[in-house]
Structures are given as C-alpha cells and as structure tokens.
C-alpha positions in Angstrom: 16.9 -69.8 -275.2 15.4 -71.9 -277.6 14.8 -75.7 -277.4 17.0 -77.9 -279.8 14.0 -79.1 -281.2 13.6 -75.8 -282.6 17.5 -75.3 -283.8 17.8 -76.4 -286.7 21.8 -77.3 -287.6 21.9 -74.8 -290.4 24.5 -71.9 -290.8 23.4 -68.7 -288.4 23.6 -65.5 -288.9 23.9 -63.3 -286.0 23.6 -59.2 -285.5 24.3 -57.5 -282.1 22.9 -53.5 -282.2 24.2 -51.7 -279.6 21.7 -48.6 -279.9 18.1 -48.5 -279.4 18.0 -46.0 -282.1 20.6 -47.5 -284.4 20.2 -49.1 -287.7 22.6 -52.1 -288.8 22.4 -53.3 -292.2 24.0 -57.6 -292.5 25.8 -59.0 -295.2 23.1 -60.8 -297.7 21.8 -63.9 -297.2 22.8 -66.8 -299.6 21.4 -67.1 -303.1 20.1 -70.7 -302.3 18.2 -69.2 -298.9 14.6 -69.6 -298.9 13.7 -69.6 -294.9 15.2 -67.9 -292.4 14.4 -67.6 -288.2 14.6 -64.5 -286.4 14.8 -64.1 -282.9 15.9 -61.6 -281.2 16.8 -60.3 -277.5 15.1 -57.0 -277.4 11.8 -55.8 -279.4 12.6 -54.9 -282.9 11.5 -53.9 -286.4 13.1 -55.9 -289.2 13.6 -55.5 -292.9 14.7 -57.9 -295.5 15.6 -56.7 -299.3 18.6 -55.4 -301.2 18.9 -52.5 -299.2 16.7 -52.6 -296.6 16.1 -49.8 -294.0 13.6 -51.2 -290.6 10.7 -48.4 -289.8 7.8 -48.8 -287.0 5.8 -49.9 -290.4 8.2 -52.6 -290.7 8.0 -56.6 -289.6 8.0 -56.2 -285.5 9.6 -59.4 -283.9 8.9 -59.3 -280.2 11.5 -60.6 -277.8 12.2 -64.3 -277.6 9.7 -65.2 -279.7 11.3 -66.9 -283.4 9.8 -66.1 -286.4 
C-alpha cells in the first residue's frame, strides 16, 4: 500500500487480470490526461496507445513499485 503522500485525490482507474497470460485492454483515458501512476500487484508489461497490445518489449512495472 502506498502512503497518502503519494495518493494523489484524482480519479483512479483500476484493472484486475485474472490470467498470467491474459491480456485486458481499459476503457481510454480522458482527453485532458497528461500523467498517469501505475502500480500494480504482480509483475507486469504495460502498454498505453489507441489500441495497445503489452509484449516482454513493453514498459515492465515491477510489483508495488508506482510509476
């Protein structure tokens, strides 16, 4: 868990993936979005774009780290 000081009190966005192997694509981000913070439960690859697909050559986000 993250400290508050790190929380900011902006809208989240939140994806659960049930698979190790499993891709899940999220509705898009707002049009007025410039940062985001990821951080997930569980190593993962992550890919942002209009339709984005996560491979090992993806962004890696290790687990409970933000980014």
């Amino acid at each position: 868990m993250l400290p508050n000081e790190y929380r900011p009190q902006i809208p989240t966005h939140t994806l659960s993936a049930t698979t190790s192997s499993g891709a899940t694509q999220t509705s898009a981000f707002g049009t007025q979005t410039q940062t985001i913070m990821v951080t997930a439960t569980a190593d993962v690859f992550v890919a942002l774009g209009a339709d984005p697909t996560a491979t090992t050559l993806s962004t890696f986000i290790t687990s409970g780290w933000p980014y």
